[in-house]
N, C-alpha and C positions, 0 to 999 in steps of 0.2 A: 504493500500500500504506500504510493506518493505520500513524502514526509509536507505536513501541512505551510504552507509561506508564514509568518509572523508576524505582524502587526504590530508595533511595538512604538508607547507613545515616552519619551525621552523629558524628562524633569531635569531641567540646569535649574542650579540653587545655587544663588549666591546670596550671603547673611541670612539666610533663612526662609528667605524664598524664592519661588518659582520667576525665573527670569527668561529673556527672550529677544533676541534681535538682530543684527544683520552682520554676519561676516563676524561673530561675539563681540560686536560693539553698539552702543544707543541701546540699552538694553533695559528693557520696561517691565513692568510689575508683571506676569499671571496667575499668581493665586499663591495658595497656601498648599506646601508638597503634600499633606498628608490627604486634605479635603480632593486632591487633583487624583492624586496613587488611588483615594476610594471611587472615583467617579468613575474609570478608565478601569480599572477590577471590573467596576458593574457594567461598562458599555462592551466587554469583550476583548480586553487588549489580551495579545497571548502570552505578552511578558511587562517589566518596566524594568529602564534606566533612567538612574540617577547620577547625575553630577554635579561635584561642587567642584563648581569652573573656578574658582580663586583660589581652593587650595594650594594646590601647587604652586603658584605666582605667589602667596602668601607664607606659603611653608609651616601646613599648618594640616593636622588630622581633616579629614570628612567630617562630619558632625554626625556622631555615631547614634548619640540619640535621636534625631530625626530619621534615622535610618529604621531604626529600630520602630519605632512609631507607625513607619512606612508597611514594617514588614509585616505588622500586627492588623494592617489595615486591609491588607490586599493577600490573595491565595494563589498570585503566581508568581511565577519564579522574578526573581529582584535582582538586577545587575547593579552594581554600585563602585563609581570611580570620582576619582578626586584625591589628588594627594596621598595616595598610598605608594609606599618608600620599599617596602619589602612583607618577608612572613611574616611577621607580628603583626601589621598594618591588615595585613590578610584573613589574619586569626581574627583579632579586634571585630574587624567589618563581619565574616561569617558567623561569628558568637551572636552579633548585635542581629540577627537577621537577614543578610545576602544569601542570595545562592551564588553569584557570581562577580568576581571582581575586575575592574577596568583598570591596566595598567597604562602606562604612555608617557608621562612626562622622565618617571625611574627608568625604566627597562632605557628608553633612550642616553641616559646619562650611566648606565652598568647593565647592558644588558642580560649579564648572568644570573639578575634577579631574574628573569622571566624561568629559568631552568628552575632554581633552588623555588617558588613557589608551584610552578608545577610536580615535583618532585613531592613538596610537601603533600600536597592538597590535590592532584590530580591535575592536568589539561581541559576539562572541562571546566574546570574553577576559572580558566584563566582566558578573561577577554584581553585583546589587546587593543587600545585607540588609539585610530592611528589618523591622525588629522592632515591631509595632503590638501598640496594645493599646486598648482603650477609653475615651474619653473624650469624655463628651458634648458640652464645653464647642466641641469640633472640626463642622464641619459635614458632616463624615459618620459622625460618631461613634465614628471613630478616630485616636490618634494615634501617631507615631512617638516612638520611644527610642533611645537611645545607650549607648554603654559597657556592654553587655550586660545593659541592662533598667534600668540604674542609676538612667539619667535621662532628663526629656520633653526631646526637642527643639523641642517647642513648634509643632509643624507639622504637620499634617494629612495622615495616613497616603495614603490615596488621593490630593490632589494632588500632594505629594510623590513619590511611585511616578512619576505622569503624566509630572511633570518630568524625572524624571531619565530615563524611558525615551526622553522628546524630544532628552535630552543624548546619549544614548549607550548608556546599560543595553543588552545584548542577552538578558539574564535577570535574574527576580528569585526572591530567596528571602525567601519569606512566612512570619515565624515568628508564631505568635502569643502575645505573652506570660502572653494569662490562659490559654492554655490547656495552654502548655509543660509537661510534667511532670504534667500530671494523668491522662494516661491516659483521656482521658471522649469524645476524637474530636475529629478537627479542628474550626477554627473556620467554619463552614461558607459562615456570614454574611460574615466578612473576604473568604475566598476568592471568592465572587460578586462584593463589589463591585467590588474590582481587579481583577480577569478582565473586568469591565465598563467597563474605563476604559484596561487595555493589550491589546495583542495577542501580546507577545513570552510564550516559555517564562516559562511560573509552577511553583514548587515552594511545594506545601504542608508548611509544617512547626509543628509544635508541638499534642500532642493525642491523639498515634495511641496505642490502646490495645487494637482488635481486628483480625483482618484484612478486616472488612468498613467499617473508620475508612476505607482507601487506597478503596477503589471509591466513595465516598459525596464524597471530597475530589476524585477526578476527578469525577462528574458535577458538581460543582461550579467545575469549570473548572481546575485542577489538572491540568500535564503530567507532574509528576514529583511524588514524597510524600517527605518525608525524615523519617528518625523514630532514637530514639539509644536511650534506657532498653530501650526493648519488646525492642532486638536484644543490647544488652548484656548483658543478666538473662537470655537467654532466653526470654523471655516470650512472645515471637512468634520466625520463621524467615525468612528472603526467601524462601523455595521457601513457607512456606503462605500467605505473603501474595501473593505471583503468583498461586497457586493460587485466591486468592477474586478478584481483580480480572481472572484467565481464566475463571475461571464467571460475574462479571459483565458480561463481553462485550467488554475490554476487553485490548486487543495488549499482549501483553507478551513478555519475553524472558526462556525457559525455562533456570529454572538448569540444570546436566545434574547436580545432586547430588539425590537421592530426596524428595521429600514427605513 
């Protein structure tokens, strides 16, 4: 049986709440993380990520309690990143409530955290984010970022990716940063070429603006789509966007709340 596509609505928190905006800058209030994680449980999401986009810039834990609050709120699976340094950071997070953890700004600064946490805790525990964006200077004409779009890591989106998923990644989260916040459809080109270089669960993120963006990012190799503003605003539903990625032929898992 075809493994189901994901739906998967994305909490950036920063001081405490739910934030949101263009390329992570001009970044506006949308609610309260805990009240959002319960809404998005009940409309059908098949997962939730969480991030606290300043931790790292700030050098500073996740807000563990918030997480925890989160996980008590909601019965599916919880991906949580922001500032996590290593296993202890890992421990912490999955005690308080995670199923799975987002590395990105560590693994690029010592990548041999990415092994020592999958070792600990398994490959499935371990997301990796990996925030590309364009640069030709790179030899596949992208490159990766750090600290939430702030700055180049200087390294080559696609071998990067490679690496780490040779380390241990057992998924990655694909954000793209020119396309974060514009609403124009994923980046379609990104998603092809890492789909072309790993095999492990990819999530498309950064772009989604119709409900025909999610079906166009799976045929593009995308197991899962995460998408934040479109669910926040209202602007899109989980149940319409299953709805066009089940008329595009593609398994998904039926909210039981109305279209």
């Amino acid at each position: 049986m075809p493994v189901a596509v994901r739906v998967i609505p994305c909490l950036d928190v920063d001081a405490g709440r739910v934030v949101k905006g263009v390329n992570f800058r001009d970044l506006r209030d949308a609610g309260d993380p805990v009240e959002l994680a319960r809404r998005y449980g009940d409309e059908g999401a098949d997962e939730l990520v969480f991030l606290d986009i300043s931790a790292s810039a700030e050098q500073r834990a996740t807000t563990r309690e918030m997480v925890r609050r989160c996980a008590e709120t909601v019965f599916i699976p919880l991906t949580v990143g922001g500032g996590v340094s290593g296993v202890a950071d890992v421990d912490a997070l999955l005690r308080s409530g995670a199923d799975k953890v987002g590395v990105n700004t560590a693994a690029i600064a010592r990548p041999a955290v990415i092994g020592e946490i999958a070792e600990r805790f398994g490959d499935q525990v371990l997301v990796l984010s990996v925030d590309a964006r364009r640069e030709p200077s790179q030899p596949s004409g992208f490159e990766v970022t750090t600290h939430g779009g702030r700055r180049s890591a200087g390294r080559d989106a696609l071998a990067w990716t490679r690496e780490a998923v040779s380390r241990g990644a057992g998924e990655i989260l694909l954000n793209s940063m020119d396309a974060d916040g514009m609403a124009s459809g994923f980046d379609l080109e990104l998603i092809r070429a890492v789909r072309a270089v790993v095999s492990v669960p990819l999530i498309a993120s950064g772009g989604a603006g119709r409900p025909e963006d999610f079906a166009a990012a799976v045929a593009a190799g995308a197991d899962a789509c995460l998408a934040a503003s479109v669910f926040h605003y209202g602007v899109l539903s989980i149940a319409a966007v299953k709805a066009g990625l089940a008329a595009a032929g593609y398994p998904v898992r039926l909210p039981q709340t109305a279209i």
